[in-house]
Kinemage of the C-alpha trace (Angstrom):
@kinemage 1
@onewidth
@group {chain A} dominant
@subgroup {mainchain}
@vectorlist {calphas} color= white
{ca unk a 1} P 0.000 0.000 0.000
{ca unk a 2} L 2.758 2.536 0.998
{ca unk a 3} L 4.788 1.956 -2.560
{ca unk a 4} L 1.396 2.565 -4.478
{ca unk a 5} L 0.712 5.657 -2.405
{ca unk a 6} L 4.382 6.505 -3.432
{ca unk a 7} L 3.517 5.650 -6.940
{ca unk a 8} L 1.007 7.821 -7.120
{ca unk a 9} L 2.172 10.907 -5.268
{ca unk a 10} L 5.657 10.631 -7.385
{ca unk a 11} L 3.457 10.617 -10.793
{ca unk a 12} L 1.207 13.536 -9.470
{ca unk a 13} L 4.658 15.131 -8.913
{ca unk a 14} L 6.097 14.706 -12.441
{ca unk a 15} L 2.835 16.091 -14.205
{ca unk a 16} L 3.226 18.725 -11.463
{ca unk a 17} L 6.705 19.432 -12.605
{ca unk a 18} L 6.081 18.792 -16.469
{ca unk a 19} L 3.683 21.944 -16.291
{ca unk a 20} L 5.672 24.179 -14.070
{ca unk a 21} L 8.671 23.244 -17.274
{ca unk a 22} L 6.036 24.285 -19.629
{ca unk a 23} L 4.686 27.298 -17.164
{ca unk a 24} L 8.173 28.432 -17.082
{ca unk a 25} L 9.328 27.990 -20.951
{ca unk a 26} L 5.706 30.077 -22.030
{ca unk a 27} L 7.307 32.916 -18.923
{ca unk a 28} L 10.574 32.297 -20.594
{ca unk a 29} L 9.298 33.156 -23.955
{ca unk a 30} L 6.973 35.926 -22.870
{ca unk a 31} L 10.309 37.273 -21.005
{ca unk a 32} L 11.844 37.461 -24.559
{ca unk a 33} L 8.991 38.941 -26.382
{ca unk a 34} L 8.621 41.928 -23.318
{ca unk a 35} L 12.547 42.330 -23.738
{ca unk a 36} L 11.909 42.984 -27.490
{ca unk a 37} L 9.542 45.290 -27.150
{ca unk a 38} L 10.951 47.172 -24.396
{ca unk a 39} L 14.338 47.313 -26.253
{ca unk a 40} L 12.448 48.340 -29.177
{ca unk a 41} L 10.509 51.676 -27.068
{ca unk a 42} L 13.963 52.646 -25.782
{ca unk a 43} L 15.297 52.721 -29.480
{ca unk a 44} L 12.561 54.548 -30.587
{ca unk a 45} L 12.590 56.841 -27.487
{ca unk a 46} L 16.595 57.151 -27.990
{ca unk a 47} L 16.060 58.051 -32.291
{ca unk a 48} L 16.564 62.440 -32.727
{ca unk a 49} L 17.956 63.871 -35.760
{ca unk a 50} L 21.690 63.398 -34.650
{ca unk a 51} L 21.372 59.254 -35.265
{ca unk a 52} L 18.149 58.826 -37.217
{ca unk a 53} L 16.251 60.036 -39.947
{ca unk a 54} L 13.901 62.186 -37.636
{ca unk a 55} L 13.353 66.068 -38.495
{ca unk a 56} L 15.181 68.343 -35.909
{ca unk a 57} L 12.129 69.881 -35.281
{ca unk a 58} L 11.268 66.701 -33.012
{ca unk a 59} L 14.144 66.683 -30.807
{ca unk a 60} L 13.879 67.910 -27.502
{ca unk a 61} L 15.957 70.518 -25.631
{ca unk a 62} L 17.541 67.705 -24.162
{ca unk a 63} L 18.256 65.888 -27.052
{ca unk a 64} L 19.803 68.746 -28.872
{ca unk a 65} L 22.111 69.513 -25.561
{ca unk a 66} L 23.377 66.122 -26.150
{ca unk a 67} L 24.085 66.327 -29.605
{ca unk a 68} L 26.076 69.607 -29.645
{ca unk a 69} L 28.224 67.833 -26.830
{ca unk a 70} L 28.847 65.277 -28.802
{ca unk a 71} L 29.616 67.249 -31.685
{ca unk a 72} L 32.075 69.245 -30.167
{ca unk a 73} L 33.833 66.486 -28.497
{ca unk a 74} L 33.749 64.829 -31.913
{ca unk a 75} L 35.236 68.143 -33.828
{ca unk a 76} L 37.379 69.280 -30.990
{ca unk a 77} L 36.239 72.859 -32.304
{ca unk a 78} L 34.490 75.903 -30.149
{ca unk a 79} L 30.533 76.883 -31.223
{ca unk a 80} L 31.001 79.306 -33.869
{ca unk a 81} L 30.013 82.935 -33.032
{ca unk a 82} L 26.676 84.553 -34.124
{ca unk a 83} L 26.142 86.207 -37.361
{ca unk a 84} L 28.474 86.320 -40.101
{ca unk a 85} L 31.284 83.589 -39.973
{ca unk a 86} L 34.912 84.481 -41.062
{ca unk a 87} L 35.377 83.616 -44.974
{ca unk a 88} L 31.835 83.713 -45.542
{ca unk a 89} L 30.983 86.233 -48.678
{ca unk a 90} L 29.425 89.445 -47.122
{ca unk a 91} L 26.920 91.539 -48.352
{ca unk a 92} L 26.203 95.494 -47.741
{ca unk a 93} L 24.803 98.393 -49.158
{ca unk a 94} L 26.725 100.952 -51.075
{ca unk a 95} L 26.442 103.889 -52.779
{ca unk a 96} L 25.890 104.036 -56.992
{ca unk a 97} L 27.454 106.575 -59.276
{ca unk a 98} L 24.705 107.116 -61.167
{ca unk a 99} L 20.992 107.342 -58.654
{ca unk a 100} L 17.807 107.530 -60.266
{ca unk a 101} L 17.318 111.289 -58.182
{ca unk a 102} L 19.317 113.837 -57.083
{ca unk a 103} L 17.521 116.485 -54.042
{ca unk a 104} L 19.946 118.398 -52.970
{ca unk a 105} L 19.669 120.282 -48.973
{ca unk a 106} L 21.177 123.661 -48.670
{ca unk a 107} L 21.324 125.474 -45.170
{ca unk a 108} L 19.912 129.144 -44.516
{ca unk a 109} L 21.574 129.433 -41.427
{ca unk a 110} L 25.252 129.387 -40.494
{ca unk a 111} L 25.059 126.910 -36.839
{ca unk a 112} L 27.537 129.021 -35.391
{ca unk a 113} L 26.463 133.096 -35.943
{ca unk a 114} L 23.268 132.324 -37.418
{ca unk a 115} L 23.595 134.842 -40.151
{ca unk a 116} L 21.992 134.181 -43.622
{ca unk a 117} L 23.539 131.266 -45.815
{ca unk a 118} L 22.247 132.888 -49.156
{ca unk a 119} L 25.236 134.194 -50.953
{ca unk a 120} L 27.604 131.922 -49.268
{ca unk a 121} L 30.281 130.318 -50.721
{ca unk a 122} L 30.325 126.030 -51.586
{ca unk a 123} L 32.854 124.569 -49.640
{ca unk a 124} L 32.040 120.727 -49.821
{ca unk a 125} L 29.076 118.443 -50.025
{ca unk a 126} L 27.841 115.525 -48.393
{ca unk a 127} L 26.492 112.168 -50.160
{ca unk a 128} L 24.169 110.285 -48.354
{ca unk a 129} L 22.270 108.027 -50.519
{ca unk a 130} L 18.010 106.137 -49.965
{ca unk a 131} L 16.962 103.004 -51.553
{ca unk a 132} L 13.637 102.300 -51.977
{ca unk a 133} L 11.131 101.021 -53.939
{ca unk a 134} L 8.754 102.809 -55.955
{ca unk a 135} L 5.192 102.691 -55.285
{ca unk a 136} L 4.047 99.453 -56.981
{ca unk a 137} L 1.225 100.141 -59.580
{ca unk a 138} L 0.218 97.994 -62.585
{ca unk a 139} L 1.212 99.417 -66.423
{ca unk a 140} L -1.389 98.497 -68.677
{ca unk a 141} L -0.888 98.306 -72.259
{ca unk a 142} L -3.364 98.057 -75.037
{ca unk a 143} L -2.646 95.776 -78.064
{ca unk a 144} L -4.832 96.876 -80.986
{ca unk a 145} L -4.695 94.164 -83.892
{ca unk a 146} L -5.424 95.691 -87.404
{ca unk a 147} L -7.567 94.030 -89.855
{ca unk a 148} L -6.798 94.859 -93.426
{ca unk a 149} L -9.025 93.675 -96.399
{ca unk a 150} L -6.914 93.012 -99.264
{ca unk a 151} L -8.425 93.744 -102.884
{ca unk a 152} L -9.353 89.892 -103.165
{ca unk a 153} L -11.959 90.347 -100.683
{ca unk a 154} L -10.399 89.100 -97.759
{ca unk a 155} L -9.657 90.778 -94.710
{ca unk a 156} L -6.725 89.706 -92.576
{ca unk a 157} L -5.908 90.894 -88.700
{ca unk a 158} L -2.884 90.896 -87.240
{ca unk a 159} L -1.307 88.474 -84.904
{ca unk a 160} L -1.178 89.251 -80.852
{ca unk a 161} L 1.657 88.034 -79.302
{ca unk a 162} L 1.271 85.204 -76.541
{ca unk a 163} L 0.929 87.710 -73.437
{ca unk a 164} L -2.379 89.036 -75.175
{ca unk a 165} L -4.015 85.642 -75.070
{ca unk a 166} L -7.466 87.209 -73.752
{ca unk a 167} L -9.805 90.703 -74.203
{ca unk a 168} L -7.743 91.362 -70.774
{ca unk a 169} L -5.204 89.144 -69.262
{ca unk a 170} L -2.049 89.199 -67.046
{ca unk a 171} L 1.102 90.210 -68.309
{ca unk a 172} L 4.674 88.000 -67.791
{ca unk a 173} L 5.826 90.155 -64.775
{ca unk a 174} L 2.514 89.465 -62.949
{ca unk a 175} L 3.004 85.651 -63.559
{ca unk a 176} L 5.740 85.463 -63.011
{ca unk a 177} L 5.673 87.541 -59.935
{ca unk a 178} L 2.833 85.427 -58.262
{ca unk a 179} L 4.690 82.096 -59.210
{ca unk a 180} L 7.631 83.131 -57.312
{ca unk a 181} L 5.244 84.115 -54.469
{ca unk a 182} L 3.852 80.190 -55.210
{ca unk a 183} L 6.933 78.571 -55.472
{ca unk a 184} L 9.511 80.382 -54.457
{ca unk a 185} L 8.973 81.633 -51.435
{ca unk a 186} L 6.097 79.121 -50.837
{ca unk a 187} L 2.974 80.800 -50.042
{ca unk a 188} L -0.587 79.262 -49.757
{ca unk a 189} L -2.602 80.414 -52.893
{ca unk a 190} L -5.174 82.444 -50.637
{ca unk a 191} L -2.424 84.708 -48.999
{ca unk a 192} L -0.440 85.108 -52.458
{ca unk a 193} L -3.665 86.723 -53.655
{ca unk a 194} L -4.037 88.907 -50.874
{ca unk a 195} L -0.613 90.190 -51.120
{ca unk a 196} L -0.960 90.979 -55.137
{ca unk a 197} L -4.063 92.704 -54.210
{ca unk a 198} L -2.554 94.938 -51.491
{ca unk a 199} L 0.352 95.691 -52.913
{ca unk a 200} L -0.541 96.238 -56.977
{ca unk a 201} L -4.210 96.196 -56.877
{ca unk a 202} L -3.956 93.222 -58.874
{ca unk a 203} L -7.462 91.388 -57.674
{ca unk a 204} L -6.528 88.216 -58.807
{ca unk a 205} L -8.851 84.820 -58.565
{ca unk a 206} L -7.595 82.147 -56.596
{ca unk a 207} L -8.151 79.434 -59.547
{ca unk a 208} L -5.812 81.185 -61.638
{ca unk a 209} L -3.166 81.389 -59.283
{ca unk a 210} L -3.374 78.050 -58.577
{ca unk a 211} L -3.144 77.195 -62.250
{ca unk a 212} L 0.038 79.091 -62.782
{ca unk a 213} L 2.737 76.388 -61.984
{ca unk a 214} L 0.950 73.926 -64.192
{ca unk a 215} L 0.954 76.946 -67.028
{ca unk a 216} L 4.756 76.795 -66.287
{ca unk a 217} L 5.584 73.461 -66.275
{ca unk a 218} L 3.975 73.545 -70.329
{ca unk a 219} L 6.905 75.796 -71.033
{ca unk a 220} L 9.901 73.870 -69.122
{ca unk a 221} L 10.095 70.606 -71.687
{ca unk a 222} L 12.860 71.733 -73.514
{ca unk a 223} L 15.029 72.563 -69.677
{ca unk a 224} L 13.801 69.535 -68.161
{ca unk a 225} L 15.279 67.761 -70.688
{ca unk a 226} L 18.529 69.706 -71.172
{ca unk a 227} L 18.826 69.497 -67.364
{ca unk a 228} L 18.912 66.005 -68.027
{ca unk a 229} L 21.448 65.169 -70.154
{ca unk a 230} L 23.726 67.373 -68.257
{ca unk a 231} L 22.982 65.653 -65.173
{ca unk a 232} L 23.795 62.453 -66.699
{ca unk a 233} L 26.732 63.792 -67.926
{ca unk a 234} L 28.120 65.206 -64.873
{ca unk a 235} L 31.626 63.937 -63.436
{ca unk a 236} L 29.448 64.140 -59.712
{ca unk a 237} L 26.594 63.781 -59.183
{ca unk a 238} L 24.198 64.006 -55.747
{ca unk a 239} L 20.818 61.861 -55.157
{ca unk a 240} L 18.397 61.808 -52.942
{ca unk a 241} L 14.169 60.896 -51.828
{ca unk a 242} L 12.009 62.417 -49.193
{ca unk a 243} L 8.404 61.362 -48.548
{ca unk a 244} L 5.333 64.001 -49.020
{ca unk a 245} L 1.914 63.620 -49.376
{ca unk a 246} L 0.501 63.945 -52.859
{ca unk a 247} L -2.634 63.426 -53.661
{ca unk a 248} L -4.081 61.834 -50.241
{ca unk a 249} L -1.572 59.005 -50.448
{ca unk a 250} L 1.988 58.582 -49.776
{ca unk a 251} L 4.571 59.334 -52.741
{ca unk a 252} L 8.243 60.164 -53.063
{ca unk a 253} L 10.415 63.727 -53.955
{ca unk a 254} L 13.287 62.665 -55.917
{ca unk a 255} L 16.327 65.162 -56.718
{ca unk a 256} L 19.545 64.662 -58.555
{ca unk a 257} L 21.717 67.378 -58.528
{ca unk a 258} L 25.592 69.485 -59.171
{ca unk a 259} L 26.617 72.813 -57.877
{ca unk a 260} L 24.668 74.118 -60.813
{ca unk a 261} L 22.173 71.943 -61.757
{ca unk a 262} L 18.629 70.927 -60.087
{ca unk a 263} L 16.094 68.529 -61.263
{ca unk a 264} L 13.515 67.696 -58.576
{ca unk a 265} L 10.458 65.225 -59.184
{ca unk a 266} L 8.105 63.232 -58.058
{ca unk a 267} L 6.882 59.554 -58.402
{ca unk a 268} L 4.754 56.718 -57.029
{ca unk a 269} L 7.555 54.441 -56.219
{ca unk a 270} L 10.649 55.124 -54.141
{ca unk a 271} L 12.820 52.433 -55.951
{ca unk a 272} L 14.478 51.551 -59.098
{ca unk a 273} L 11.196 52.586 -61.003
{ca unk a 274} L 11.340 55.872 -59.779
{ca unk a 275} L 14.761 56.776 -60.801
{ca unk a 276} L 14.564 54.957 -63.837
{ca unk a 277} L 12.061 57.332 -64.927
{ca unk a 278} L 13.171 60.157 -63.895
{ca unk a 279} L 16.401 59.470 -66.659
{ca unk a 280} L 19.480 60.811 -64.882
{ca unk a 281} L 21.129 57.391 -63.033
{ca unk a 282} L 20.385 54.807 -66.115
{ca unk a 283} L 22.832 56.737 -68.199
{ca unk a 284} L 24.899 58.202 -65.418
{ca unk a 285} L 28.903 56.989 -65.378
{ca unk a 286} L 30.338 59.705 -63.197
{ca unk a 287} L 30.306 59.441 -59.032
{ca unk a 288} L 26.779 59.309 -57.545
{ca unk a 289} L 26.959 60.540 -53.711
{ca unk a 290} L 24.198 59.068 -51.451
{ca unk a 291} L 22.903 57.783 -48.512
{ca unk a 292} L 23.931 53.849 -49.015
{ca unk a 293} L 20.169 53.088 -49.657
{ca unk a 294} L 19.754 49.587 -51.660
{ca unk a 295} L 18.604 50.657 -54.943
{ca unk a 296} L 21.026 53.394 -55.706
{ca unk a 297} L 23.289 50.272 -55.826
{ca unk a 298} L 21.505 49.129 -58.755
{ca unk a 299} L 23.139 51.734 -61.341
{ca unk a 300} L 27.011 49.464 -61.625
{ca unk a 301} L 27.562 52.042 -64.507
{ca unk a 302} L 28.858 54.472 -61.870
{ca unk a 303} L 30.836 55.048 -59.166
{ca unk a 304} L 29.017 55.108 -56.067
{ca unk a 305} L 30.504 57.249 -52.869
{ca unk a 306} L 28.628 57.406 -49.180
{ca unk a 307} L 27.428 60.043 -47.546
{ca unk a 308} L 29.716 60.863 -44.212
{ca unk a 309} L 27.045 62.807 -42.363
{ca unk a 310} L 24.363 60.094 -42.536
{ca unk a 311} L 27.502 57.880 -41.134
{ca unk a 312} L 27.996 60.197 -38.758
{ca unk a 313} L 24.512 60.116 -37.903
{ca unk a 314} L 24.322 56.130 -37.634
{ca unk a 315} L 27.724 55.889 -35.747
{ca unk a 316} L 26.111 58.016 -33.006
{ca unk a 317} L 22.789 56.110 -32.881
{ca unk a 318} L 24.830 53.119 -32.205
{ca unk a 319} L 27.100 54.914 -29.859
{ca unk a 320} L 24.009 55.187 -27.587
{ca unk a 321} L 24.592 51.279 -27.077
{ca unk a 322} L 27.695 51.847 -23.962
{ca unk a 323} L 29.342 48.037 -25.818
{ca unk a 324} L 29.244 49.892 -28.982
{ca unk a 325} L 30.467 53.764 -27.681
{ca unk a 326} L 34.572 52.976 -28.464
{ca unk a 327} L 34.307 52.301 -31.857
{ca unk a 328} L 31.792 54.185 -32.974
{ca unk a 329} L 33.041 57.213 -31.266
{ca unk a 330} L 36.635 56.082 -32.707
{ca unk a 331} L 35.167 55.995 -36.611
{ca unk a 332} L 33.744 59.373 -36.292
{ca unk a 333} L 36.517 60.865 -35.564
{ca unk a 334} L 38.221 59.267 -38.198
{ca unk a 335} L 35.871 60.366 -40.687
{ca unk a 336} L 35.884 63.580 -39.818
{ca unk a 337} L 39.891 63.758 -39.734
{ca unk a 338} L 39.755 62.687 -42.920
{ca unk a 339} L 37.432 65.051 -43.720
{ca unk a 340} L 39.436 68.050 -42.568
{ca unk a 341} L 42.222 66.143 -44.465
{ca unk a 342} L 40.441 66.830 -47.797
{ca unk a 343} L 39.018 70.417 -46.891
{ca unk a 344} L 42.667 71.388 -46.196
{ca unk a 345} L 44.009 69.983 -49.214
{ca unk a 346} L 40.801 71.066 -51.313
{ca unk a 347} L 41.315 74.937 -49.719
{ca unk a 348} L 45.224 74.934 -50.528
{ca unk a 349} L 44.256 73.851 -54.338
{ca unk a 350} L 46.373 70.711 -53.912
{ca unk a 351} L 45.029 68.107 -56.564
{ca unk a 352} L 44.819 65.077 -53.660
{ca unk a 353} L 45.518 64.673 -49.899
{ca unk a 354} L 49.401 62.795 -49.830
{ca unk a 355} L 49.364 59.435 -50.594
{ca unk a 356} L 51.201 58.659 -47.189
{ca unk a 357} L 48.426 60.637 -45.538
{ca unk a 358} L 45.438 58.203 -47.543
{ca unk a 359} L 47.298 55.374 -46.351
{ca unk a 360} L 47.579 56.561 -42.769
{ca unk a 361} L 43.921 57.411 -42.799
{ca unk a 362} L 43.319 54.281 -44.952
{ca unk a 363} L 45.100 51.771 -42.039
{ca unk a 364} L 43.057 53.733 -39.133
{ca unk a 365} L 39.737 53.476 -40.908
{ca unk a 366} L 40.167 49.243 -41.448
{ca unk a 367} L 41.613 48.939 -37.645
{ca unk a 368} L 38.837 50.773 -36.287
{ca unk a 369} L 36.066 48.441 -38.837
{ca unk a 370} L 37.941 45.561 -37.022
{ca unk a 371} L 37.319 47.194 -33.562
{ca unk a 372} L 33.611 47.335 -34.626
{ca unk a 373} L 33.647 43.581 -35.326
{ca unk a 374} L 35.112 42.870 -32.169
{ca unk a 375} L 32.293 44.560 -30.484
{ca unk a 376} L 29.640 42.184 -32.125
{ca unk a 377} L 30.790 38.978 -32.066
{ca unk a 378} L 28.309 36.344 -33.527
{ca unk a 379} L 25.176 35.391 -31.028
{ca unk a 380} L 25.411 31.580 -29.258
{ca unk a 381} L 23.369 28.957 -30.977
{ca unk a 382} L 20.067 29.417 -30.821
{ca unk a 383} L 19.640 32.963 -29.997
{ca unk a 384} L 19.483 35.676 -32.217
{ca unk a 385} L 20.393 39.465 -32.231
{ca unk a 386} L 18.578 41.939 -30.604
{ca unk a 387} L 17.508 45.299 -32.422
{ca unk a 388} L 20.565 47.177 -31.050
{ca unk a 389} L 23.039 44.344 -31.188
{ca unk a 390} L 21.990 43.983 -35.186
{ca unk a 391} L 22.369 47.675 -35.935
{ca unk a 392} L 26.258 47.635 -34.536
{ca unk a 393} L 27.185 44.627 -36.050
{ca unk a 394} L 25.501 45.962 -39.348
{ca unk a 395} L 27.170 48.948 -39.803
{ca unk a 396} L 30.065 47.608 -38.953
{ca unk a 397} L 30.055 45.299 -42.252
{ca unk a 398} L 28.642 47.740 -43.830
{ca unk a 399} L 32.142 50.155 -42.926
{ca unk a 400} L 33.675 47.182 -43.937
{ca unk a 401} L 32.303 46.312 -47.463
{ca unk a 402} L 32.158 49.876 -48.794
{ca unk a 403} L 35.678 51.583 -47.583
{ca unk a 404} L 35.985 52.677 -50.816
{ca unk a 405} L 32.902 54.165 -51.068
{ca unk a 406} L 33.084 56.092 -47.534
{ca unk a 407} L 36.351 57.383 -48.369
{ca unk a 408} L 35.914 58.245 -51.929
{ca unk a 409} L 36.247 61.832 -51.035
{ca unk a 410} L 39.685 61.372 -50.124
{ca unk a 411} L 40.759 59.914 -53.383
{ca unk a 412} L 38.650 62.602 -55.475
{ca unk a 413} L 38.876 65.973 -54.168
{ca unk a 414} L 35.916 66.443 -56.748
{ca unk a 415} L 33.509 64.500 -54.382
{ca unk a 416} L 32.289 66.181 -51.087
{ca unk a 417} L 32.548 64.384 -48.194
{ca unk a 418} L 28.394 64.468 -47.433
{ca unk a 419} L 25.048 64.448 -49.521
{ca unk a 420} L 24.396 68.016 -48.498
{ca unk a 421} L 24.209 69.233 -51.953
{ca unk a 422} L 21.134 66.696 -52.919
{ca unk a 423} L 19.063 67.743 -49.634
{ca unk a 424} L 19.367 70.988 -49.560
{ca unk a 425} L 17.839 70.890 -52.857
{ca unk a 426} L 15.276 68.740 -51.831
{ca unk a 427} L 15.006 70.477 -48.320
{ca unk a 428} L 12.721 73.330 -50.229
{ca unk a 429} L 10.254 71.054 -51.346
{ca unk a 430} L 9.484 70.101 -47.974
{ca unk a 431} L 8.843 73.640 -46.692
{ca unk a 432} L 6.442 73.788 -49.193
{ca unk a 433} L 4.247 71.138 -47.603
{ca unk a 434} L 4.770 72.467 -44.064
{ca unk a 435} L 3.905 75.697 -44.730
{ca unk a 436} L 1.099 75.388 -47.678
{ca unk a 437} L -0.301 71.486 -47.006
{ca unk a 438} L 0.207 68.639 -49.095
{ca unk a 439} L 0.301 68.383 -52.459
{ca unk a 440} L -3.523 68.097 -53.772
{ca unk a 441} L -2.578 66.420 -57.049
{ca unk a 442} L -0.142 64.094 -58.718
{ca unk a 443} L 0.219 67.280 -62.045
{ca unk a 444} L 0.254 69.763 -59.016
{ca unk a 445} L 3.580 68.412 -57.235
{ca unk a 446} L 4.964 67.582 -60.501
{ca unk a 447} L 4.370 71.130 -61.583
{ca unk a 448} L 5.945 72.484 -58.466
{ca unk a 449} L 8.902 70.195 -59.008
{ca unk a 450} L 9.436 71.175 -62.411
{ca unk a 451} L 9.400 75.109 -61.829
{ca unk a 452} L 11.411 74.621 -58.371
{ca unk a 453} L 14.007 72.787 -60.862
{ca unk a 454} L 14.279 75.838 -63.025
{ca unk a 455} L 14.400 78.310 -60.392
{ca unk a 456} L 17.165 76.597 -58.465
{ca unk a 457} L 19.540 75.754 -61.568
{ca unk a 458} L 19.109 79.529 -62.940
{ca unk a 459} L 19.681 80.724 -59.256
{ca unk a 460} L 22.636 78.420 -58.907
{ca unk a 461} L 23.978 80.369 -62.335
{ca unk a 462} L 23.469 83.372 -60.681
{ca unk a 463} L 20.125 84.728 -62.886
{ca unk a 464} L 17.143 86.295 -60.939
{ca unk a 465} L 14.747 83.755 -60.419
{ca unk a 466} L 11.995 87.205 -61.259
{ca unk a 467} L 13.943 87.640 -64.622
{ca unk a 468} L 13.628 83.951 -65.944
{ca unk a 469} L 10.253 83.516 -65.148
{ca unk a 470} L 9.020 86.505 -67.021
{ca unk a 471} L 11.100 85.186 -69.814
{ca unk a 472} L 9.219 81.872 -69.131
{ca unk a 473} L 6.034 83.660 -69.502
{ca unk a 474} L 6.985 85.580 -72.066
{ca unk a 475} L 7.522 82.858 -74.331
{ca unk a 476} L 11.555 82.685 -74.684
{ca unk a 477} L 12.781 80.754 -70.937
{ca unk a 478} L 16.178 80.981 -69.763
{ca unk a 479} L 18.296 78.230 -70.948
{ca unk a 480} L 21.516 76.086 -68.979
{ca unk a 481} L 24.242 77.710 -70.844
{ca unk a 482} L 26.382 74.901 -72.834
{ca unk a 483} L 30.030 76.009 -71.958
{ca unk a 484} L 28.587 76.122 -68.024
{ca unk a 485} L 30.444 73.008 -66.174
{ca unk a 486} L 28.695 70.309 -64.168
């Protein structure tokens, strides 16, 4: 009896302990998944525009304390004064030799005796000179068209040219004033009216306004296409995509760009398809500068170079990890000695850094990859990286696989070290959504892109972006001069 009561008692035990294993590998599990997602919220909670691709705007104050710390431990450099920095072209207002009126100021009493100034004699002047603007009034001109009958019978009128499209219509300089209000300097449709009306007395409609851009883009083929081919044939070249909302869905802002060229569109896809279409990167064989995203790896006609600020950016998201900190912190400053390497070089119109110093550089960039490998050693069997532990170890191979590309800009003095070029000409299109909305149509953002292209290249040429959009209007628009490098 006592062994069957043993029996018994030992098998009610092992079911016992058989669900207290599988109590504890369902805790053990649920342990994992909570770790996950609490790794996961501290990532997200840790992401700020210094090591993600988060708008500044969303950082906090003490997020952005932190990053100019690190910064400046990084650089090794003081914050740069206020105001105008040392170098940096200036810009004042002088005098002309020729003003458009003279009003001259004579005295009738001497300051000192007070007697009468009226026969005196001229012993000097002084020149002190206004600028202003005259007060803004519309110039209408009347275009009367002839009609002559000719001793067949017929009667023939003359031709109006294009700006006389209507019994009464808006001249170039109006258009071409309101688009730059539209495009340029981004205002909603509702307040660019308001200003045209207070300031000309120029009651325009808001349908028309908002037509304008599209009007434009009809007139930009032959530039859009020019732009092109230069692009394509450019010994640089910079690329980049933003997101924006077009059309009550998600689409993509594309831009390739020089120093002097701009072409800016928009597409349905982010990938391949996108840049395909827009016709720059198929035919491209020069350097393309990006941000390492996938398909800009497509195009193997080219040479491909990395962005170092989007590195730098990375390198201190994983520097938040305290395993990771050495390394990463150790790569950033190598980037950016190399950086001042080139800059130096680049500013004393030297042709390329010293061989010795690309090796030197070269030797501290592949021991400090290996440091990063180190630091992420592969996981034991049967358990896999976490979130953080995958996004050392991946840029890590990454810094390992593309050397060349990260320090292209030390072989070719030609390419910058960063993608700056591509987003500040991509940066604009995004002000227009936050301060006007999204883009209400697919024609509507691709009509904005298109005019924003020719604005940018002309201003990057030094032309008035008022000047070639009259011409624009007016029939004849400014054109990328042919001798003009890329």
């Amino acid at each position: 009896m006592r062994i069957a009561a043993l029996e018994t008692e030992n098998a009610q035990l092992r079911d016992q302990n058989a669900q207290l294993r599988e109590l504890v590998a369902e805790l053990q599990l649920l342990i994992e998944q909570l770790n996950a997602k609490v790794e996961k919220l501290q990532d997200e909670l840790g992401r700020h525009s210094g090591n993600s691709s988060r708008p500044p705007s969303s950082d906090t104050l003490a997020q952005r304390a932190a990053q100019n710390a690190r910064r400046a431990e990084w650089k090794k450099k003081p914050k740069r004064r206020p105001g105008k920095q040392p170098g940096a072209q200036g810009k004042h207002l002088a005098q002309v030799a020729d003003p458009d009126e003279v009003v001259r100021h004579i005295p009738d009493f001497c300051s000192s005796c007070g007697a009468e100034l009226d026969r005196a004699t001229l012993v000097g002047v002084e020149r002190r000179q206004v600028f202003d603007l005259p007060d803004p009034r519309l110039v209408v001109t009347e275009h009367i068209g002839e009609r002559l009958g000719c001793s067949c019978g017929a009667a023939t009128t003359a031709t109006f040219p294009a700006s006389a499209a209507a019994p009464a219509s808006w001249g170039p300089r109006v258009r071409a004033a309101a688009t730059y209000l539209l495009v340029r300097q981004h205002l909603p449709v509702e307040r660019t009216a308001e200003l045209l009306d207070d300031m000309l007395g120029a009651p325009v409609s808001t349908g028309w306004l908002a037509g304008l851009p599209a009007e434009a883009k009809r007139g930009l083929t032959g530039f859009l296409g020019d732009a092109r081919i230069k692009l394509a044939d450019a010994p640089v070249l910079h690329v980049d995509e933003t997101g924006a909302r077009i059309d009550g869905s998600r689409q993509w802002l594309h831009v390739a760009s020089t120093e002097l060229l701009t072409l800016v569109d928009c597409h349905a896809k982010r990938g391949v398809q996108a840049t395909d279409d827009m016709g720059v990167l198929p035919g491209f064989k020069g350097v393309a500068v990006h941000d390492r995203w996938r398909p800009y790896w497509r195009y193997e006609d080219c040479t491909h170079a990395i962005c170092g600020a989007h590195l730098l950016r990375d390198l201190a998201g994983v520097a938040e990890t305290p395993s990771q900190r050495p390394w990463a912190e150790a790569m950033a400053k190598t980037l950016l000695a190399a950086k001042q390497a080139a800059d130096t070089a680049r500013e004393a119109g030297q042709p390329q850094i010293s061989a010795s110093l690309r090796i030197q550089l070269g030797q501290r960039y592949a021991q400090v990859v290996d440091e990063g490998l180190a630091a992420n050693p592969a996981p034991v069997p049967g358990r896999r990286r976490t979130t953080l532990e995958r996004q050392g170890y991946n840029l890590a191979v990454a810094l390992r696989d593309h050397k060349d590309e990260v320090l292209r800009f030390i072989d070719n003095l030609g390419v910058s070290f960063d993608n700056n070029q591509a987003e500040r000409d991509l940066r604009m299109a995004k002000l227009q959504q936050k301060i006007s909305g999204c883009f209400r149509t697919e024609e509507g953002a691709k009509s904005f892109c298109a005019v924003r292209s020719y604005l940018s290249t002309a201003s990057k040429h030094g032309v008035h972006a008022l000047d070639v959009l009259a011409r624009l209007f007016a029939g004849d628009p400014w054109r990328i001069p042919s001798e003009a490098p890329t």
